[in-house]
LUMFI-778174 format. One record per residue (C-alpha): residue number from 1; x, y, z. Coordinates in steps of 0.5 Angstrom, whole numbers, plus 500, padded with zeros to 3 digits. Example, Ala and Ser with C-alpha at 12.3 -4.5 7.8 and 13.67 -1.06 7.14 Angstrom:
2
+------+------+-------+-----+
| tilo | east | north |  up |
+------+------+-------+-----+
|    1 |  525 |   491 | 516 |
|    2 |  527 |   498 | 514 |
+------+------+-------+-----+
//
This chain:
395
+------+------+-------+-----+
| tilo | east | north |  up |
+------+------+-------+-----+
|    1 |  181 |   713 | 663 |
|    2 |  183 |   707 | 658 |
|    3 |  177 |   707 | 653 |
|    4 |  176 |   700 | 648 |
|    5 |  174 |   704 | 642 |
|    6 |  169 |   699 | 637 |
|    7 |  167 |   697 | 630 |
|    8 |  163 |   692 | 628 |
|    9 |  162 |   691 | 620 |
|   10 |  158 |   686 | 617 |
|   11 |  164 |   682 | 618 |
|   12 |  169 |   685 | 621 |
|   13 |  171 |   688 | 627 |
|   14 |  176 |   694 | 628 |
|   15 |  177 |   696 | 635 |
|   16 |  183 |   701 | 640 |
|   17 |  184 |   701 | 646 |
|   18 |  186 |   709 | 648 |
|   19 |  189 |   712 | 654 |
|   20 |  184 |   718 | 654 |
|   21 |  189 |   721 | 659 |
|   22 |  194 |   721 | 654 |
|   23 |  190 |   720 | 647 |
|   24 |  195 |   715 | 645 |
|   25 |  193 |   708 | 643 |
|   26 |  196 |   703 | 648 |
|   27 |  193 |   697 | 643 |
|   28 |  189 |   697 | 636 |
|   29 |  187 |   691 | 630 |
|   30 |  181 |   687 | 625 |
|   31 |  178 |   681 | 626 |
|   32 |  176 |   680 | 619 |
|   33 |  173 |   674 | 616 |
|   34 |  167 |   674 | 621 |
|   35 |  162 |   669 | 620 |
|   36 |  166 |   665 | 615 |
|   37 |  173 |   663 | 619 |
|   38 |  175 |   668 | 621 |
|   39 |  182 |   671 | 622 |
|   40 |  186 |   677 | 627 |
|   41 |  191 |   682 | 626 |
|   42 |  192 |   685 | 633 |
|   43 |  199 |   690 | 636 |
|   44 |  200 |   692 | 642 |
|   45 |  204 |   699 | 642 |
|   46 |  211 |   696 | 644 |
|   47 |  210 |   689 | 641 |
|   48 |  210 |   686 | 636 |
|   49 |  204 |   685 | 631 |
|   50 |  201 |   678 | 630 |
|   51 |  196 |   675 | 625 |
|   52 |  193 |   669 | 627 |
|   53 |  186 |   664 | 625 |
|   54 |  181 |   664 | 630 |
|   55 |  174 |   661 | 628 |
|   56 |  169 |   667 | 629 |
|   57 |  162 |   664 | 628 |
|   58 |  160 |   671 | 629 |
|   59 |  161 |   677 | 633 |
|   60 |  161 |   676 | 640 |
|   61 |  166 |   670 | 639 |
|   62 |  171 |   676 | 635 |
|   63 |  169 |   681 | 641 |
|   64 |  171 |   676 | 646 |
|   65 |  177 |   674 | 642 |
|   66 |  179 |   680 | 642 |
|   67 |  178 |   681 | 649 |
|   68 |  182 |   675 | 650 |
|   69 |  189 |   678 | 647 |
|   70 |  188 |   684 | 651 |
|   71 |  190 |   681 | 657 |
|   72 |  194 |   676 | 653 |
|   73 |  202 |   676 | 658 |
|   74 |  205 |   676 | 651 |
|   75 |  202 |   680 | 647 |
|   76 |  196 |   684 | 651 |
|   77 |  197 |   692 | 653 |
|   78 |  193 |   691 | 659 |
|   79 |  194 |   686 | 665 |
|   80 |  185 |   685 | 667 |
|   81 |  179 |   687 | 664 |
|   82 |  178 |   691 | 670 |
|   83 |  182 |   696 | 667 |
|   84 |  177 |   698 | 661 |
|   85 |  174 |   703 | 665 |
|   86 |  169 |   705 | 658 |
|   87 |  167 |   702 | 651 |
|   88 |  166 |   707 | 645 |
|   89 |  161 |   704 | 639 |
|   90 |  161 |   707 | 632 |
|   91 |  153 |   705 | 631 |
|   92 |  153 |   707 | 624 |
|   93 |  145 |   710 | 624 |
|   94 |  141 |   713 | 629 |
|   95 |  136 |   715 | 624 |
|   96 |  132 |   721 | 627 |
|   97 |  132 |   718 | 634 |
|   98 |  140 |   721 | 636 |
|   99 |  143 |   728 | 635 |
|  100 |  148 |   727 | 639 |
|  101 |  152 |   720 | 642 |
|  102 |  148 |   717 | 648 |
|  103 |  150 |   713 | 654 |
|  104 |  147 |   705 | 652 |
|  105 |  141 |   702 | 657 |
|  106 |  136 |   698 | 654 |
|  107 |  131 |   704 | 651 |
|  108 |  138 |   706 | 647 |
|  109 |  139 |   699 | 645 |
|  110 |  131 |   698 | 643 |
|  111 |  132 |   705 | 639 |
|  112 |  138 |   703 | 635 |
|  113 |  134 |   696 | 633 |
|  114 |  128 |   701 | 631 |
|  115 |  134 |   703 | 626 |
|  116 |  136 |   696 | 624 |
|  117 |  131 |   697 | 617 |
|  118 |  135 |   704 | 614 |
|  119 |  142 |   700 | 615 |
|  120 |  141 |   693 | 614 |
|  121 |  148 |   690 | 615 |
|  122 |  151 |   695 | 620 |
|  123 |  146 |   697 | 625 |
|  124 |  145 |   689 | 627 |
|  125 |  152 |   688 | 628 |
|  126 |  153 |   695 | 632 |
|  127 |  148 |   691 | 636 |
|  128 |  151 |   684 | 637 |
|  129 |  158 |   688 | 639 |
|  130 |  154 |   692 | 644 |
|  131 |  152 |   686 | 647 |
|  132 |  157 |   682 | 647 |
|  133 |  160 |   687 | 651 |
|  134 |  155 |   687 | 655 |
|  135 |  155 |   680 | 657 |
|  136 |  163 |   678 | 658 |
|  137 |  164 |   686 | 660 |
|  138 |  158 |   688 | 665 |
|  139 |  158 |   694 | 670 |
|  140 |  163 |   697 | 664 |
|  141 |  159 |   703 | 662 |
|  142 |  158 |   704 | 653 |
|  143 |  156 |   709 | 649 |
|  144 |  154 |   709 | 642 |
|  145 |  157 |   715 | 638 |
|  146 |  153 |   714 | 631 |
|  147 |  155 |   716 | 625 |
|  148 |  149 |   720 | 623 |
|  149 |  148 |   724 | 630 |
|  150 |  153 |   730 | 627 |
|  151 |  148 |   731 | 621 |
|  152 |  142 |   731 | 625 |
|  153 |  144 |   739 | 624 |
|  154 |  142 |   739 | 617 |
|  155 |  135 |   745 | 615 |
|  156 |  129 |   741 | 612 |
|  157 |  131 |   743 | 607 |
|  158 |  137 |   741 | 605 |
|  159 |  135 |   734 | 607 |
|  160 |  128 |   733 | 605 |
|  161 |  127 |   730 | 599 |
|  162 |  123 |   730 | 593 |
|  163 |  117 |   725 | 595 |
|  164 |  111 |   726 | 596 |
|  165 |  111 |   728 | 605 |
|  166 |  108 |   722 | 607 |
|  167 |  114 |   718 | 606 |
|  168 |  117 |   722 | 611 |
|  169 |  112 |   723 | 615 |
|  170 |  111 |   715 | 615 |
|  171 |  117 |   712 | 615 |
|  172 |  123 |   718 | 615 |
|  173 |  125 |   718 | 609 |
|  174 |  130 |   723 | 609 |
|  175 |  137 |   725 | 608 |
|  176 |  142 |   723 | 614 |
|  177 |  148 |   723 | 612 |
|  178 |  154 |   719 | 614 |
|  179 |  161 |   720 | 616 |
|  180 |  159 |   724 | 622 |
|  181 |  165 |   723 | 627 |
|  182 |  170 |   724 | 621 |
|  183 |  167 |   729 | 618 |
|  184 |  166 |   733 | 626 |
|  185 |  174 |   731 | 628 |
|  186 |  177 |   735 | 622 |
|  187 |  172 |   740 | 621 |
|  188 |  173 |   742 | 629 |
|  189 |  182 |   740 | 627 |
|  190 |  181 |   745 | 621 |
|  191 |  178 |   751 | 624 |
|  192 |  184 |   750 | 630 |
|  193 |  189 |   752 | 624 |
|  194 |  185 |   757 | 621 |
|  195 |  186 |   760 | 628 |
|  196 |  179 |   760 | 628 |
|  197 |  174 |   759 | 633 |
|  198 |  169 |   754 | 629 |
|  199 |  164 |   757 | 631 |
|  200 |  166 |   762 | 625 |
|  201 |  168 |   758 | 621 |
|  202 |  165 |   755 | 614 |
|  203 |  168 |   749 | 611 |
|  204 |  168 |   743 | 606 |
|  205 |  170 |   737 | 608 |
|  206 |  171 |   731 | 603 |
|  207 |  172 |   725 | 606 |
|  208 |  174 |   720 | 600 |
|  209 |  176 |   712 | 601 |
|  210 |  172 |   707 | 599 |
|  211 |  166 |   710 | 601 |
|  212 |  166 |   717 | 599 |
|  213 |  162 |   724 | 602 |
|  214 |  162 |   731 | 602 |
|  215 |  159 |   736 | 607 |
|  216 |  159 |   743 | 608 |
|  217 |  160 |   745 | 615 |
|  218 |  158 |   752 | 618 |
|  219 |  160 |   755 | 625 |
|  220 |  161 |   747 | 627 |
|  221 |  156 |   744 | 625 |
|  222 |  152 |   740 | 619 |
|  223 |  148 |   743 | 613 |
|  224 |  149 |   739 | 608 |
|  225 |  152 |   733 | 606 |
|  226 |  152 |   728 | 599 |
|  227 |  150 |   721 | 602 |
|  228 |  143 |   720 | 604 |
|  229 |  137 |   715 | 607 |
|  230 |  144 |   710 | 606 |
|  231 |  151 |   711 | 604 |
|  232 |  149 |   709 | 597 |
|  233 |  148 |   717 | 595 |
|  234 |  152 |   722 | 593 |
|  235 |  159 |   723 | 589 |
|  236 |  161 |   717 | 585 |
|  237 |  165 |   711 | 589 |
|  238 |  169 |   706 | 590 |
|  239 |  163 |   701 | 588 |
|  240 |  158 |   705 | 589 |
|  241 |  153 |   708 | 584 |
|  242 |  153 |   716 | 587 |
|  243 |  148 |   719 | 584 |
|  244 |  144 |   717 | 578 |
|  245 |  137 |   718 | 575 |
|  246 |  133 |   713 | 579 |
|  247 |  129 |   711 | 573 |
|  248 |  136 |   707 | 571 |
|  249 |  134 |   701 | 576 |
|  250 |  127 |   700 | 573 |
|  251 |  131 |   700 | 565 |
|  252 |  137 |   695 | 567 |
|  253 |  132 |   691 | 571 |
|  254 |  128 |   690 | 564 |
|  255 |  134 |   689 | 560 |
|  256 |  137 |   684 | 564 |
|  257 |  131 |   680 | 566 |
|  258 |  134 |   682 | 574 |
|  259 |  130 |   684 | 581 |
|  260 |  131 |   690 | 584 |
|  261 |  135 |   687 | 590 |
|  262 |  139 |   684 | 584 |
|  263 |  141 |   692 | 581 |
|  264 |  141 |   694 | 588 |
|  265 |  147 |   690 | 589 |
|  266 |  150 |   691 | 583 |
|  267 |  149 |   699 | 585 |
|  268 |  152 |   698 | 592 |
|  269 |  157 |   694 | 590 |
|  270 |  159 |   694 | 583 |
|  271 |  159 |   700 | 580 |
|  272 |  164 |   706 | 582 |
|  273 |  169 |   708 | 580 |
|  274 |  171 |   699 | 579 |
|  275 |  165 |   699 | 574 |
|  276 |  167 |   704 | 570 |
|  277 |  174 |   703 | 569 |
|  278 |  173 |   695 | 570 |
|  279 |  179 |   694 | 573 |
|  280 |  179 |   696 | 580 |
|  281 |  176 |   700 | 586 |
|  282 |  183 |   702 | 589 |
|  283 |  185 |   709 | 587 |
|  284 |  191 |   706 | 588 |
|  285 |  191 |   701 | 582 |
|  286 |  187 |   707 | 578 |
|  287 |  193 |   711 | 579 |
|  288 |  197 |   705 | 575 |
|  289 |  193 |   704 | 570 |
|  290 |  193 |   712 | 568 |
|  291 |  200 |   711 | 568 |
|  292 |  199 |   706 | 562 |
|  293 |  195 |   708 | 558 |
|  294 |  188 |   705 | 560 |
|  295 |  183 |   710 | 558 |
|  296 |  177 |   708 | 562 |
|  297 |  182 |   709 | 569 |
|  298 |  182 |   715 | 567 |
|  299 |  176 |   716 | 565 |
|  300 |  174 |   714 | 573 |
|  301 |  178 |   718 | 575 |
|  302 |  175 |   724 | 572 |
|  303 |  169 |   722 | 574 |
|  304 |  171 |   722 | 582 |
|  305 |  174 |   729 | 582 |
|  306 |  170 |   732 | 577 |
|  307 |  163 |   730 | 581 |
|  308 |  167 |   732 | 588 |
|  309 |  169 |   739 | 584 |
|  310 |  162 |   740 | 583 |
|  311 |  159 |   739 | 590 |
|  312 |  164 |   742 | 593 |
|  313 |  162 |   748 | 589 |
|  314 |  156 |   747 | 591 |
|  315 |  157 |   747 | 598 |
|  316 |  160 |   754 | 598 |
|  317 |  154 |   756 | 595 |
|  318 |  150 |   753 | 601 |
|  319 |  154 |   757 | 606 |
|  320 |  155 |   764 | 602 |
|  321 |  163 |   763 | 602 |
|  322 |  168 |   759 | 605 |
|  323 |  175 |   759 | 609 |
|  324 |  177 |   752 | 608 |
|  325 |  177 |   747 | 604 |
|  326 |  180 |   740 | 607 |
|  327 |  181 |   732 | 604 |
|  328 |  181 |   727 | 609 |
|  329 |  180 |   719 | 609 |
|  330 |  184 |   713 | 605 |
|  331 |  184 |   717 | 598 |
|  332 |  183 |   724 | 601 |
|  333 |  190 |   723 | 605 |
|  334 |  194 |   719 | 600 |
|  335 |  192 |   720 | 593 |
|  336 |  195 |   727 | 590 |
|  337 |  193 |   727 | 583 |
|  338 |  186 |   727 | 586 |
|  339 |  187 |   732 | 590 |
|  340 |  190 |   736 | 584 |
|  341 |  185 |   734 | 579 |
|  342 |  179 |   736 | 584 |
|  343 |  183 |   744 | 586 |
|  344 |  184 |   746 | 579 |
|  345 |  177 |   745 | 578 |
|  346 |  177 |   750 | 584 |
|  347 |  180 |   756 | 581 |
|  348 |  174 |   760 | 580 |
|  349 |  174 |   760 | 588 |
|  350 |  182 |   763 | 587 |
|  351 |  185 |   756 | 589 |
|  352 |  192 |   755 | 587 |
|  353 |  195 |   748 | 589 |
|  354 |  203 |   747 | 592 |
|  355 |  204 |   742 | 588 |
|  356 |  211 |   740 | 592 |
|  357 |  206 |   740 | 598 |
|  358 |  202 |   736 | 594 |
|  359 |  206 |   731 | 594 |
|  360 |  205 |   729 | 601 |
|  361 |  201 |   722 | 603 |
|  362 |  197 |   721 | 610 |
|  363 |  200 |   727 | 613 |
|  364 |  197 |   734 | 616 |
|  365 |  199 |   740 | 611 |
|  366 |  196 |   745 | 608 |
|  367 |  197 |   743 | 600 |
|  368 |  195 |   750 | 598 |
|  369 |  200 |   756 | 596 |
|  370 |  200 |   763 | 598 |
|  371 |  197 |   765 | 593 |
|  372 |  191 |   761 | 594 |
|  373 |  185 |   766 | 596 |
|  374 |  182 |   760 | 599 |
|  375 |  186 |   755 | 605 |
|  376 |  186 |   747 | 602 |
|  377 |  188 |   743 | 608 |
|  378 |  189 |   734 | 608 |
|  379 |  188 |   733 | 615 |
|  380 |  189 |   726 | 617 |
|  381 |  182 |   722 | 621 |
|  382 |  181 |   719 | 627 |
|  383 |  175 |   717 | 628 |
|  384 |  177 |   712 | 633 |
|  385 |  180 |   718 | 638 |
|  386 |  173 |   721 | 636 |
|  387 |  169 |   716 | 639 |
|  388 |  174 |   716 | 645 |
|  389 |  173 |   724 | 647 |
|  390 |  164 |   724 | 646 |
|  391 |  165 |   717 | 651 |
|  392 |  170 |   720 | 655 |
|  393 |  165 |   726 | 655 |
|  394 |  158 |   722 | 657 |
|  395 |  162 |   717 | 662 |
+------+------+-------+-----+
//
């Protein structure tokens, strides 16, 4: 079965085509610059990669540019559209209504419009992706697998919040989570080099890129996890605040004479570890500025692992143990001193790091030595070959 596997951000699409037979990537690439002029990075396995300028006044126009190429005799992988036997959609929140991934129809459609409001600029472009496809793709069956189903797992008590309950009872305020296709593929790959069955396993996933999240994982499923109603909450990120005392909005706001929606901005998107180093949100430009001397890089830098230290240790807590703990994402998987600074923090737990192993980026390998009571694993994600399995499953 060959399975097109997409990703529709605010303005941007990512998308592969998968043969689900052989689960390797017959075609991967980005439209980015949706809504302004729009520009594709496509490759065809065997092919060369090609970058070219392509008005993308919204998603559909992208998701049929796409489409396009697909076919294209030069630069396709695949000679019809009738090859696609299945669509794959990251849907980025399915609020309580999806535990699990859903074959779409129009009553799914209509519960993933309902969750438009908790993810404002996700969800409505999840949907124009759906759509898109549906109209240039009919009879071609789809499935949303949603970012939030993994942590639907979690007890009331981890996700419920502080609130008066009418909150909730009203509008779901709630702890989600996000994350939730990453952090089940490598929880599922950690437990297989453990030579456990998940089912007995306890393990922490912390899923560090740009947006950040940790999430304790028990017997293969969610009971915690740092992000929360949205991606904003939890460990200090790339330009997002992560925790903070809620009552900093209302002090910033009457000190700078802003909106709520102007401190929400600068929470969301200025902040992290860009707005404490002031220099960058790339961990890899931090990296340099330590290297430098630049006392507020490595001022940011601390703050990331020592926050990602801190929920680790409290997720071990949450599960009464663990057997492993796991780095994955753009950050998890390349940056060792993050890796370094976060496990040394982790010594009560019997941690001790193999500094020469820790040396490697974006590979699978077990960073821990031997005598480390507790296994550290960087486990490379893929979500995209996630969403192709959960719609294999249901198609």
């Amino acid at each position: 079965m060959k399975v097109l596997v997409i990703n529709c951000g605010s303005s941007s699409l990512k998308y592969q085509l998968i043969d689900s037979d052989t689960e390797q990537v017959m075609a991967k690439g980005i439209c980015e610059r949706i809504k302004l002029d729009g520009t594709l990075t496509h490759q065809a396995t065997g092919k060369e990669k090609i970058n070219i300028d392509a008005p993308m006044p919204d998603h559909s126009a992208a998701v049929k540019i796409v489409l396009e190429k697909l076919i294209d005799e030069e630069v396709g992988a695949i000679k019809s559209l009738d090859d696609i036997n299945a669509i794959g959609h990251r849907v980025v929140h399915g609020g309580e209504k999806f535990s699990s991934s859903a074959l779409i129809d129009d009553e799914v459609l209509a519960a993933i419009e309902e969750c438009n409001d908790l993810a404002p600029l996700h969800n409505p472009a999840n949907l124009i992706g759906i759509r898109a496809c549906k109209e240039l793709m009919p009879g071609v069956p789809q499935v949303a697998v949603f970012d939030t189903a993994f942590h639907q797992t979690m007890p009331a008590h981890a996700y419920i919040y502080g609130l008066p309950y009418e909150y909730y009872e009203k509008y779901k305020v709630r702890r989600y989570g996000f994350h939730g296709t990453s952090h089940s593929f490598v929880s599922k790959r950690t437990a297989e080099l453990l030579g456990k069955d998940i089912k007995d396993t306890k393990i922490v996933v912390c899923h560090l890129g740009g947006g950040a999240s940790i999430c304790a994982v028990e017997g293969g499923k969610s009971i915690d996890t740092t992000m929360g109603l949205t991606p904003l909450e939890g460990i200090t990120m790339g330009t997002r605040s992560g925790n903070i005392d809620p009552a900093i909005i209302e002090f910033i706001a009457n000190k700078e004479g802003k909106s709520v929606p102007e401190i929400m901005n600068i929470l969301n998107k200025e902040s992290g570890v860009l707005g404490i180093s002031g220099k960058s949100s790339d961990f890899r430009d931090l990296n340099k500025g330590i290297a430098e001397g630049n006392v507020r890089c490595d001022i940011a830098m601390n703050v990331f692992c020592y926050q990602a230290a801190k929920f680790i240790g409290g997720y071990v807590a949450a599960m009464n143990g663990v057997d492993a703990v796991v780095f994955t994402a753009g950050v998890g998987e390349n940056d060792p001193l993050v890796r370094k600074l976060t496990c040394d923090r982790l010594a009560f737990l019997g941690v001790s790091i193999d500094d020469e192993a820790n040396k490697l980026r974006g590979e699978e390998v077990r960073i821990s030595d031997d005598t480390s009571k507790v296994p550290v694993y960087v486990v490379p994600t893929n979500e995209e070959l996630a969403i192709a399995r959960e719609t294999v499953a249901l198609v």
